[in-house]
N, CA, C and O atoms as a GROMACS GRO file, in nm:
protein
  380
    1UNK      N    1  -0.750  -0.892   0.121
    1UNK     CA    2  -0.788  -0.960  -0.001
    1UNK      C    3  -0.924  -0.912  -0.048
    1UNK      O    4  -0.954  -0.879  -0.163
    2UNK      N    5  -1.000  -0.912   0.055
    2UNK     CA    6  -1.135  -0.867  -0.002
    2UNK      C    7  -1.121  -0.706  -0.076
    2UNK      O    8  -1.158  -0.686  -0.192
    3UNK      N    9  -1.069  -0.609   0.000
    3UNK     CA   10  -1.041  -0.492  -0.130
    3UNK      C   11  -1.002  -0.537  -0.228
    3UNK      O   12  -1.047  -0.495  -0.335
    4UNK      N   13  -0.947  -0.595  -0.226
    4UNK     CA   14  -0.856  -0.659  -0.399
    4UNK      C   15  -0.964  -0.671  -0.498
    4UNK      O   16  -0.967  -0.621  -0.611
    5UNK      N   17  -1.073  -0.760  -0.426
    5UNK     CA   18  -1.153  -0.841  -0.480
    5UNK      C   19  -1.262  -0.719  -0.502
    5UNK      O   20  -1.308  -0.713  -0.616
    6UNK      N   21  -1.302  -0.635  -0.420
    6UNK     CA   22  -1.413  -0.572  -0.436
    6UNK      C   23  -1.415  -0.487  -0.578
    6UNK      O   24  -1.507  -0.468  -0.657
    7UNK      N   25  -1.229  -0.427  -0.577
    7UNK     CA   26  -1.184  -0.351  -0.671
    7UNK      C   27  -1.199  -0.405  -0.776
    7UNK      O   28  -1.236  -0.327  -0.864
    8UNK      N   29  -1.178  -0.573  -0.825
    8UNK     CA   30  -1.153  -0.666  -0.984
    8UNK      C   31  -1.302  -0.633  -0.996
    8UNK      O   32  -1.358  -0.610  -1.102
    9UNK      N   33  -1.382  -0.632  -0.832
    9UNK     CA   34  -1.566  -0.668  -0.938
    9UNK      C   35  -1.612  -0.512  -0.949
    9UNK      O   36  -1.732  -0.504  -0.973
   10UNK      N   37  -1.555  -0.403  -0.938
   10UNK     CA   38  -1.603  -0.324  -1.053
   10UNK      C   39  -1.594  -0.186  -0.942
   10UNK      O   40  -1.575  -0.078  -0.998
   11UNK      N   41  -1.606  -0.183  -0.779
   11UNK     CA   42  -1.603  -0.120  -0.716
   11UNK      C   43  -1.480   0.041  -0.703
   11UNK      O   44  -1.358   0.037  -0.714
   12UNK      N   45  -1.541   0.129  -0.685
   12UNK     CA   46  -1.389   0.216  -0.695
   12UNK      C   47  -1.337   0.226  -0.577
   12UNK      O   48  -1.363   0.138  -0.494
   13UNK      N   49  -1.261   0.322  -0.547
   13UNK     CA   50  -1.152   0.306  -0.389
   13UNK      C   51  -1.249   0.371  -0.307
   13UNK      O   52  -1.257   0.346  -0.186
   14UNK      N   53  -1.358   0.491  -0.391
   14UNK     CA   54  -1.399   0.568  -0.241
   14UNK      C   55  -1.524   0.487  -0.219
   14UNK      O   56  -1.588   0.529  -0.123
   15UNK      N   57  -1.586   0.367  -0.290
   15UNK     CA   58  -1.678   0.352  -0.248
   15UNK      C   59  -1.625   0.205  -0.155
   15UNK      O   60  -1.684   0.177  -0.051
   16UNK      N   61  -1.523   0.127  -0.201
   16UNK     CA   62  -1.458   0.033  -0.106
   16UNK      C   63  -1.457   0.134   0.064
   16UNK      O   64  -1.513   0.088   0.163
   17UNK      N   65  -1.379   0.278   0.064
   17UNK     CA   66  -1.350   0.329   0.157
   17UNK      C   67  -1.479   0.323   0.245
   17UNK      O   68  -1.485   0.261   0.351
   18UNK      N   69  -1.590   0.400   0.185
   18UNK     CA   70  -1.730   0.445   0.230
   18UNK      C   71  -1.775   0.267   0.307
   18UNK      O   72  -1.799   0.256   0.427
   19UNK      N   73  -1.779   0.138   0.204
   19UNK     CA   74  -1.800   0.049   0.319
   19UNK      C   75  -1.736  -0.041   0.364
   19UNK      O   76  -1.778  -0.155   0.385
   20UNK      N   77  -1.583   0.020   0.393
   20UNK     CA   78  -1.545  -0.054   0.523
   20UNK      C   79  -1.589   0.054   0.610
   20UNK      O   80  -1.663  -0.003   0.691
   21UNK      N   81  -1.585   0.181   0.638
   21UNK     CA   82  -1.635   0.227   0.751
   21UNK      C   83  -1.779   0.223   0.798
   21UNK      O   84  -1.826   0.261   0.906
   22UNK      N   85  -1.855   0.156   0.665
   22UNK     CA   86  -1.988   0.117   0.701
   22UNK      C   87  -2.012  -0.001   0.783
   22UNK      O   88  -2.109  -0.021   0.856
   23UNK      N   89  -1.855  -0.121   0.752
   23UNK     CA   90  -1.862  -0.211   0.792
   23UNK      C   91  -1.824  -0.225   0.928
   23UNK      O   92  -1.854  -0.326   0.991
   24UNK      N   93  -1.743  -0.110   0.988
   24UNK     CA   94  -1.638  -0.082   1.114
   24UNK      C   95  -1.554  -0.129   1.092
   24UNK      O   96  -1.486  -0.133   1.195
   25UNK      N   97  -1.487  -0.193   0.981
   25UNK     CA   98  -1.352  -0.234   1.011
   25UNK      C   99  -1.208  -0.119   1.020
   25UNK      O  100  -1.205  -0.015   0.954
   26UNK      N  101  -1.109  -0.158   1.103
   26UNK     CA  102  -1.025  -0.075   1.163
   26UNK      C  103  -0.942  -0.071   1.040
   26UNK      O  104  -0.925  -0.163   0.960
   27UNK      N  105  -0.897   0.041   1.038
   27UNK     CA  106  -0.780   0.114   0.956
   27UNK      C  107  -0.638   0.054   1.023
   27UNK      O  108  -0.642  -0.026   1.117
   28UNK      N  109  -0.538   0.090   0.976
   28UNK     CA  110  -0.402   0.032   0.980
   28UNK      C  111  -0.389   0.126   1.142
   28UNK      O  112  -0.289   0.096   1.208
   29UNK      N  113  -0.452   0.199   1.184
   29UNK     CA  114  -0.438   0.268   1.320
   29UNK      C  115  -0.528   0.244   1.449
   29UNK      O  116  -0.522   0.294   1.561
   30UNK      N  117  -0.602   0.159   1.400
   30UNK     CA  118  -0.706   0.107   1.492
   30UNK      C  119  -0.868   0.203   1.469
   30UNK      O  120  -0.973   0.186   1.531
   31UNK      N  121  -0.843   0.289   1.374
   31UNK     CA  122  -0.945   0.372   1.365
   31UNK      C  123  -1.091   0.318   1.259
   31UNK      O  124  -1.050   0.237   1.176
   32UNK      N  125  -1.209   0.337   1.247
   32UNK     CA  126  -1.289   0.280   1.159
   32UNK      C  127  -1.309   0.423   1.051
   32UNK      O  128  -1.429   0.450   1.038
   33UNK      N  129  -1.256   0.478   1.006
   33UNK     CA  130  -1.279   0.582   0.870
   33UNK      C  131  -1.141   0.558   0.817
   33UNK      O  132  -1.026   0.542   0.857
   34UNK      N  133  -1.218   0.563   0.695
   34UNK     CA  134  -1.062   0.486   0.582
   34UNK      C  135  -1.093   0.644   0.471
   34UNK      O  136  -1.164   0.743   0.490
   35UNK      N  137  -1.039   0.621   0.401
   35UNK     CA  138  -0.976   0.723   0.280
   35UNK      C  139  -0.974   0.637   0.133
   35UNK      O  140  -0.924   0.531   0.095
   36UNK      N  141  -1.057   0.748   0.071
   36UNK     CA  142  -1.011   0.675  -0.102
   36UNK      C  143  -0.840   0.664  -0.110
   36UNK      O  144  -0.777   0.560  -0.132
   37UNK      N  145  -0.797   0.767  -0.091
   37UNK     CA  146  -0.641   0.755  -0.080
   37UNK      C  147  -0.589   0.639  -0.018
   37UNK      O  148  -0.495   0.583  -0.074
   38UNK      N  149  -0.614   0.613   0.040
   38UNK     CA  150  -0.557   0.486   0.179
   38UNK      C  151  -0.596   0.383   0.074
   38UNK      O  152  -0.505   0.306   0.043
   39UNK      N  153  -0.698   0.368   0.020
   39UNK     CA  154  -0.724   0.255  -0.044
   39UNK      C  155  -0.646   0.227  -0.162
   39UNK      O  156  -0.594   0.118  -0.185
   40UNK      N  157  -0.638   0.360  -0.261
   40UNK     CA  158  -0.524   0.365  -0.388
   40UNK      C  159  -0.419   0.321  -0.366
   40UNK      O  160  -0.357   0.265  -0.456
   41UNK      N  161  -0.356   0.333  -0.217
   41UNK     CA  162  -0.171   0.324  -0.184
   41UNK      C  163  -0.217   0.148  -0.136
   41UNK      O  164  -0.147   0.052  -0.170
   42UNK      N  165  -0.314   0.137  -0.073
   42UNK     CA  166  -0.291   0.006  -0.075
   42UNK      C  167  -0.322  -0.121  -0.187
   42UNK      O  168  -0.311  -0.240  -0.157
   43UNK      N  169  -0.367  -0.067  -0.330
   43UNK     CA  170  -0.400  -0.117  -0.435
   43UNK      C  171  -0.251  -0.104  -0.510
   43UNK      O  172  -0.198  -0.180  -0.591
   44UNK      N  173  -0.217  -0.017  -0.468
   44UNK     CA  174  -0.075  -0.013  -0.548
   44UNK      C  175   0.063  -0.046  -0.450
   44UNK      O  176   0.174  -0.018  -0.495
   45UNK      N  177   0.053  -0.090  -0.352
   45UNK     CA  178   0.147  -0.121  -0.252
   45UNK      C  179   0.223  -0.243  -0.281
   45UNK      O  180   0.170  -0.343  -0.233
   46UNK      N  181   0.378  -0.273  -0.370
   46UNK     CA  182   0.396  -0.410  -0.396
   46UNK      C  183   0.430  -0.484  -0.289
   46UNK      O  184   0.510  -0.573  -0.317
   47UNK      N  185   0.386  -0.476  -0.137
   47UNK     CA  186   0.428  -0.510  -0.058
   47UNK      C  187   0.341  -0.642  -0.032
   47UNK      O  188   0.384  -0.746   0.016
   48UNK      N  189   0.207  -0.614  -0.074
   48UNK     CA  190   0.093  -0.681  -0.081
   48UNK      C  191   0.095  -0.834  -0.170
   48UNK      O  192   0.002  -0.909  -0.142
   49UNK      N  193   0.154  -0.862  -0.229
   49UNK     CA  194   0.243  -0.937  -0.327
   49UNK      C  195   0.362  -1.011  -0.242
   49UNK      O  196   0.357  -1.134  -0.244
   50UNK      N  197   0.437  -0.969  -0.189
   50UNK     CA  198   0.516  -1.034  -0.150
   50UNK      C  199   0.652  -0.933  -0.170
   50UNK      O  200   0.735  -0.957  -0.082
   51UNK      N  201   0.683  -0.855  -0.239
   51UNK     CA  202   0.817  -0.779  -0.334
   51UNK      C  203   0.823  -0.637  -0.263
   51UNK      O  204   0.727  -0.561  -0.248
   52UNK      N  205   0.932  -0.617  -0.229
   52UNK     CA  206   0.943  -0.474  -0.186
   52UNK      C  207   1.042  -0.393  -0.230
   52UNK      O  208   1.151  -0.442  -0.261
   53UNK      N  209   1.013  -0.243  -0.240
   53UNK     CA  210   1.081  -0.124  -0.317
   53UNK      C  211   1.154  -0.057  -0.204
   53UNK      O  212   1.115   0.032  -0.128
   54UNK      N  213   1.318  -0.147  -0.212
   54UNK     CA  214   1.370  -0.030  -0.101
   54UNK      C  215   1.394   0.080  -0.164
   54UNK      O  216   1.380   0.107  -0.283
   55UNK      N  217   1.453   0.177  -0.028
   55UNK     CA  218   1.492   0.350  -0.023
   55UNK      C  219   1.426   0.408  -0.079
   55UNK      O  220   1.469   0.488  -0.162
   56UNK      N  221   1.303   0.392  -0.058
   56UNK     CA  222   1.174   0.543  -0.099
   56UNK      C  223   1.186   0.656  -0.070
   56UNK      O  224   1.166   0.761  -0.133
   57UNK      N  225   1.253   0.614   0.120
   57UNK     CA  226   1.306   0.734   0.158
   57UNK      C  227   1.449   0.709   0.208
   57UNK      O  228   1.502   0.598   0.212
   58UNK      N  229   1.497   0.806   0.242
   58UNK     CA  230   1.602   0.821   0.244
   58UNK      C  231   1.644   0.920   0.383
   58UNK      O  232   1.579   1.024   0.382
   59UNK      N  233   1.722   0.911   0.481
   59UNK     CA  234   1.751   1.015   0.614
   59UNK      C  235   1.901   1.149   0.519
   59UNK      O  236   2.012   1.121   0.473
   60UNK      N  237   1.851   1.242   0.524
   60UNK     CA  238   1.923   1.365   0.488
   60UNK      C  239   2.034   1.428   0.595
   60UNK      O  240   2.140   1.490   0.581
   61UNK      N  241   1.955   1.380   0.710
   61UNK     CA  242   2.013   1.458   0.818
   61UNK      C  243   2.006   1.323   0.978
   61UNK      O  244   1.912   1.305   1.056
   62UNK      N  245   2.134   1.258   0.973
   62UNK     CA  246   2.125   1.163   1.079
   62UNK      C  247   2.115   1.213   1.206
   62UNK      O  248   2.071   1.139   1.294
   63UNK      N  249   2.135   1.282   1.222
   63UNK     CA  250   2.131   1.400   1.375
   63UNK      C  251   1.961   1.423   1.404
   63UNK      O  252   1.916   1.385   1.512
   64UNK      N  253   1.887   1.477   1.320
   64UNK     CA  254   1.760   1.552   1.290
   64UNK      C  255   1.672   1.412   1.285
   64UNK      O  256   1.571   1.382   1.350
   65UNK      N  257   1.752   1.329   1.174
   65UNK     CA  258   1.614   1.228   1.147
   65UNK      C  259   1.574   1.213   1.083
   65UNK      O  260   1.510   1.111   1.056
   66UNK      N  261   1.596   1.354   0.991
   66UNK     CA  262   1.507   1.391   0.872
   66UNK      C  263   1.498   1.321   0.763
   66UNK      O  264   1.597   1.329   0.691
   67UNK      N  265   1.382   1.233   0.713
   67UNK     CA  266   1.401   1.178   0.563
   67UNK      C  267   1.278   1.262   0.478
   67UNK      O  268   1.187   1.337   0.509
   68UNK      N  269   1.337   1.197   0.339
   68UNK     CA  270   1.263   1.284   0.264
   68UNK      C  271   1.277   1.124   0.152
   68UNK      O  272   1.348   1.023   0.151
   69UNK      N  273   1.184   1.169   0.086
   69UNK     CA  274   1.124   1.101  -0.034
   69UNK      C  275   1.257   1.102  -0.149
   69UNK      O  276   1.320   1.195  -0.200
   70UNK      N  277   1.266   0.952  -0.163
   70UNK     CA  278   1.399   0.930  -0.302
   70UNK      C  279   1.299   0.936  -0.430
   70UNK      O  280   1.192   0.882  -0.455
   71UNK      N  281   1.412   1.055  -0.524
   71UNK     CA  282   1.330   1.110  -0.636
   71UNK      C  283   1.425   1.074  -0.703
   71UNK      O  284   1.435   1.142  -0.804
   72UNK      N  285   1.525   0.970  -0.690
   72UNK     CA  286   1.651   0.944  -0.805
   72UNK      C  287   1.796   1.004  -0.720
   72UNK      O  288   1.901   1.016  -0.783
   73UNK      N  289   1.789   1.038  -0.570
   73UNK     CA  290   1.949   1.111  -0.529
   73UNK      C  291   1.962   0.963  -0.510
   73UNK      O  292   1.950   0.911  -0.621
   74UNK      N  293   1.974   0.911  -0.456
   74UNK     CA  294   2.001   0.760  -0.413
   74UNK      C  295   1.939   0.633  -0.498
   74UNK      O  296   1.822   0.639  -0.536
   75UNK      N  297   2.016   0.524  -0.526
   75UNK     CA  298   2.002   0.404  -0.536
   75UNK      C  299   1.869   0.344  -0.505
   75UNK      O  300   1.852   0.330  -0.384
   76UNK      N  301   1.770   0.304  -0.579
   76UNK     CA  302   1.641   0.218  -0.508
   76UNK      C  303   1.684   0.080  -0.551
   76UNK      O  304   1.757   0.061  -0.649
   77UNK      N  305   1.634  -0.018  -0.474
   77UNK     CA  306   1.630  -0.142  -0.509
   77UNK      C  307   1.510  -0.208  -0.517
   77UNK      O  308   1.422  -0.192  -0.432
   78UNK      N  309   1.497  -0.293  -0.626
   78UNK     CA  310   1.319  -0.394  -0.596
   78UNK      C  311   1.368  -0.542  -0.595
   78UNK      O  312   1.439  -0.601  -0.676
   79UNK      N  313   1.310  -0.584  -0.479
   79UNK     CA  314   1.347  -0.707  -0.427
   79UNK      C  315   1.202  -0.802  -0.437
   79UNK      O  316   1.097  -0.779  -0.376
   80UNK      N  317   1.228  -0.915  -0.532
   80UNK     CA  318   1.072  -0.951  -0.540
   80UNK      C  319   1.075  -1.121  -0.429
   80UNK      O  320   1.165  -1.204  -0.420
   81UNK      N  321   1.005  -1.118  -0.394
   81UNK     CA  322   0.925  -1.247  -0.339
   81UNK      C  323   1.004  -1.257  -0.192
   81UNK      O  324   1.034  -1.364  -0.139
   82UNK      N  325   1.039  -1.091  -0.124
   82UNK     CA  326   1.115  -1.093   0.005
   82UNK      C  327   1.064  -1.142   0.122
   82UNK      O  328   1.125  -1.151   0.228
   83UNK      N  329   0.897  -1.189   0.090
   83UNK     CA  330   0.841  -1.180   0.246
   83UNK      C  331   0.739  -1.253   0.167
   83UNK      O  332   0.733  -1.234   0.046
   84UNK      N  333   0.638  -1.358   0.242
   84UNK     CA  334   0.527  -1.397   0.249
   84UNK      C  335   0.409  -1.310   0.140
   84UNK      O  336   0.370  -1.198   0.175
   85UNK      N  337   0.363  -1.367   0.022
   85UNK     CA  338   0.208  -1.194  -0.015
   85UNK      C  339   0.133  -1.242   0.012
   85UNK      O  340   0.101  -1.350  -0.038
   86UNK      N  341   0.043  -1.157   0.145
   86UNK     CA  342  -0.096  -1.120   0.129
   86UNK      C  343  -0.204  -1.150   0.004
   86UNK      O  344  -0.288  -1.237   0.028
   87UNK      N  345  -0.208  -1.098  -0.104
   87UNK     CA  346  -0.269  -1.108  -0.215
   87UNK      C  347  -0.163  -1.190  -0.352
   87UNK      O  348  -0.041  -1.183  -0.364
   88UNK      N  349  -0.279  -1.276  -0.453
   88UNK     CA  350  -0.172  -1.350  -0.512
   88UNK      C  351  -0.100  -1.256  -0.645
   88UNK      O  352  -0.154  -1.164  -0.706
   89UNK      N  353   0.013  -1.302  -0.663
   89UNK     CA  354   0.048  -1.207  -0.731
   89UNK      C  355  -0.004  -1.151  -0.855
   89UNK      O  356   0.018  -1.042  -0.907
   90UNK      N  357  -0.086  -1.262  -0.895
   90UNK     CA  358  -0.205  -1.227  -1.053
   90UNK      C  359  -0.268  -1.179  -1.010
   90UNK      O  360  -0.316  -1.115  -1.104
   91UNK      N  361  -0.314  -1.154  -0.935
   91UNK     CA  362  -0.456  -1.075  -0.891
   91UNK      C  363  -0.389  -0.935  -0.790
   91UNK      O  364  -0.450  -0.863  -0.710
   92UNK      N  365  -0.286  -0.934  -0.817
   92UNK     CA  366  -0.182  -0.769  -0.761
   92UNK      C  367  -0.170  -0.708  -0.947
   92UNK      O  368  -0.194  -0.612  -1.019
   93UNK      N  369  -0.123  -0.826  -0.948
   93UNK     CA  370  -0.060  -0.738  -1.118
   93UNK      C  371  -0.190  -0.650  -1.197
   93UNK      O  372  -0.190  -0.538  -1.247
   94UNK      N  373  -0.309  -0.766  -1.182
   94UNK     CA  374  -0.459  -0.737  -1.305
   94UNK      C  375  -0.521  -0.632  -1.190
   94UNK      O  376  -0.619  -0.566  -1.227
   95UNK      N  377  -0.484  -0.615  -1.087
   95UNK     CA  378  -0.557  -0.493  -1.039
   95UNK      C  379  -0.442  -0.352  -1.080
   95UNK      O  380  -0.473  -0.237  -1.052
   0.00000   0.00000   0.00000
């Protein structure tokens, strides 16, 4: 929530990034260095909300494993209010 928040009061992603690792807080891996990137996907993540975007990806090859990114070969679905949100949903949308 607090990225959310840092982002509405005026902050951009790399300087959110720059202090959480100032702050030590751990990344989604246990690590303390975050990424402007990391921060964009999680500003735009509707998961954060509560709503999720199935088949992003998709397995090509069930043997292999292999998935790859759905660009339109397959069906996506958006399922809203599937799970508990983290952040409220007005303050997902206005960011």
């Amino acid at each position: 929530m607090k990225t959310y928040k840092d982002y509405l009061d005026g902050k951009g992603p790399n300087r959110i990034a720059r202090e959480r690792e100032e702050e030590g807080v751990p990344n989604w891996n246990g690590k303390a260095k975050w990424y402007e990137s990391s921060i964009r996907k999680m500003l735009s993540n509707e998961k954060y909300k509560g709503d999720a975007l199935l088949q992003k990806t998709y397995t090509v090859d069930f043997l292999t494993k292999k998935r790859v990114q759905n660009t339109g070969q397959i069906p996506r679905y958006y399922v809203e209010e599937s799970h508990p949100a983290i952040i409220p949903k007005g303050m997902w949308e206005t960011v």
